[in-house]
C-alpha positions in Angstrom: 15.4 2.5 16.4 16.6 2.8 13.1 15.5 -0.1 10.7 18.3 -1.4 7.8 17.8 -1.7 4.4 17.4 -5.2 4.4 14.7 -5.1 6.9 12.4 -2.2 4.7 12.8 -4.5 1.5 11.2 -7.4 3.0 8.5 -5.0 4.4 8.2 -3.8 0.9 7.9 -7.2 -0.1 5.5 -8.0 2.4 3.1 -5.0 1.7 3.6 -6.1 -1.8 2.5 -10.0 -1.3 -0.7 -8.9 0.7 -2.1 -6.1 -1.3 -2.0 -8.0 -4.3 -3.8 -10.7 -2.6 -6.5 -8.8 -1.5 -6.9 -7.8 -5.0 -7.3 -11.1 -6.2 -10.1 -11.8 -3.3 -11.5 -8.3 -4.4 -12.0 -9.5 -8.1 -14.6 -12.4 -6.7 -16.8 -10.2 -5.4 -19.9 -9.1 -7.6 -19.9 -5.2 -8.5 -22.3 -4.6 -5.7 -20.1 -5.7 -2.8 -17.0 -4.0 -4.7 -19.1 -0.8 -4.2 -21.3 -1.2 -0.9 -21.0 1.7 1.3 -19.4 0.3 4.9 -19.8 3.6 5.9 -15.7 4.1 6.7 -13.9 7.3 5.1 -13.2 5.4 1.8 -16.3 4.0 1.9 -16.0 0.2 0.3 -13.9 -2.6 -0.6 -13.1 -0.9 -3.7 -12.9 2.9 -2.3 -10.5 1.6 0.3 -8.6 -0.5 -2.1 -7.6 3.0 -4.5 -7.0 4.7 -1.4 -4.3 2.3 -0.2 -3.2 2.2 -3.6 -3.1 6.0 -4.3 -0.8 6.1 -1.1 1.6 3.4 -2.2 1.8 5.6 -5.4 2.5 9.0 -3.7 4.8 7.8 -1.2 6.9 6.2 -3.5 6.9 9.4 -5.9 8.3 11.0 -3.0 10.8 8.8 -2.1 12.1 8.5 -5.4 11.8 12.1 -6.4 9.4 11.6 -8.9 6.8 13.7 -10.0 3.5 14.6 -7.9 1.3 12.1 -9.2 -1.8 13.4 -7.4 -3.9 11.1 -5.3 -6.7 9.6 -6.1 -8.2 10.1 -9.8 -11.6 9.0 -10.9 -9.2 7.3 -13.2 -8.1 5.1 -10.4 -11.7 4.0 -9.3 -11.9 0.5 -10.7 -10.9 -3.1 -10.2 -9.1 -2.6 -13.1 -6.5 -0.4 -12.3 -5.8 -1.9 -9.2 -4.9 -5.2 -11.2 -3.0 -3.2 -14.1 -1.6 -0.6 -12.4 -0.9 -1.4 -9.1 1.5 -4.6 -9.5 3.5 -2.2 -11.2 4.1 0.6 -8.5 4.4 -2.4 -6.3 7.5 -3.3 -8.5 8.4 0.1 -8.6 8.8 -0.1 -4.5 10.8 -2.9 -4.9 13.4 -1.8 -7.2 13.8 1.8 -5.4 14.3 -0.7 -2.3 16.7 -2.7 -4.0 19.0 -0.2 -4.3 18.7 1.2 -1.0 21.6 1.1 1.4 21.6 1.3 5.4 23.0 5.2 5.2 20.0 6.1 2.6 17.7 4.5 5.1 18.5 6.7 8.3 19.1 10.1 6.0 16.0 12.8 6.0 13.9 13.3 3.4 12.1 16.2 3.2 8.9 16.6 1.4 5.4 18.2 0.8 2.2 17.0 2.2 -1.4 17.5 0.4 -1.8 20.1 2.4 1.0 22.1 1.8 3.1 21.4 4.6 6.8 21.0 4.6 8.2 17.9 6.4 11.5 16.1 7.3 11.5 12.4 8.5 14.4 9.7 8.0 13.6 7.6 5.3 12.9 4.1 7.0 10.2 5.5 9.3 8.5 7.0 5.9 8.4 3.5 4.5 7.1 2.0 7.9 4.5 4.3 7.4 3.7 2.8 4.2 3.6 -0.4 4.7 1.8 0.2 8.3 -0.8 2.5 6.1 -1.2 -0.5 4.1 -1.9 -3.0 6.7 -4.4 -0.8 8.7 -6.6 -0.2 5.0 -5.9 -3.9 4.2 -7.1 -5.1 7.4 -10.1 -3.1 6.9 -11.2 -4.6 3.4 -10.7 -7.7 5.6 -13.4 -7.1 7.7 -15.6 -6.1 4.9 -15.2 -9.5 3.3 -16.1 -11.1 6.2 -19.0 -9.0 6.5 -20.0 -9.6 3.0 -19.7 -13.5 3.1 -16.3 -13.7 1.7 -13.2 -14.9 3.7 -10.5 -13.0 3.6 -6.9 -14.1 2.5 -4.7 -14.6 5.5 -2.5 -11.7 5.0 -0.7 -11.4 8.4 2.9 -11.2 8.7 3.8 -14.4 10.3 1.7 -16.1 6.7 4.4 -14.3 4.6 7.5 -15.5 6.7 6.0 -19.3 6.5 5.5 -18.5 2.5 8.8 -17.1 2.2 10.5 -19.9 3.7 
């Protein structure tokens, strides 16, 4: 089930569109409810944030052979960041994706896990991953908003068609 080129760049774009509005939800929330401990592997609205963000980061390094740029640095552990830094890694995606042809989407990449393991996957189910990683931490923060007293953005798929036009 290959994907075409065309089809990853408006997932890209999509990924893109809700992650930076979850940011901007994210930066209403007082420093408590940033931080409060939801008891998940990354913890909190903020911890899960960076983590999504420290993927986008890495998979694109990998994609585009740049260089390893590690995963998630204390660094990275702010509101900040995710406003300054992630927008452009987001941009990043979206001119490696603009340049992408149907053959570069079905050819292998190989790469290196964090755990030292070698891989091989065609390049369009890598960026699936992605942007599937994304929605599954996205949806998460989600539910933390709602349990905080916030709602949520409405971030799913069919809201960025109807935005899109």
């Amino acid at each position: 089930m290959p994907v075409s080129a065309e089809a990853l760049r408006t997932h890209i774009d999509y990924t893109a569109w809700a992650s930076q509005k979850l940011v901007a939800a994210a930066a209403l929330l007082s420093p408590e409810e940033l931080n409060r401990d939801f008891q998940t592997a990354d913890r909190s609205v903020l911890g899960t944030l960076v983590h999504t963000f420290a993927g986008d980061r890495l998979w694109l390094s990998r994609l585009d052979g740049g260089p390893y740029p590690g995963f998630v640095t204390d660094a990275d552990r702010s509101l900040a960041v995710l406003q300054s830094d992630w927008p452009a890694v987001l941009d990043g995606w979206k001119k490696w994706a603009g340049a992408l042809t149907d053959e570069q989407a079905l050819r292998e990449l190989a790469y290196t896990d964090m755990k030292g393991r070698t891989w091989s996957q065609p390049v369009w189910q890598l960026v699936l991953h992605v942007v599937n990683h994304g929605t599954h931490h996205r949806g998460q923060v989600s539910g933390f908003l709602r349990a905080l007293g916030h709602p949520p953005p409405q971030l799913d798929l069919v809201y960025f068609y109807r935005e899109r036009g």
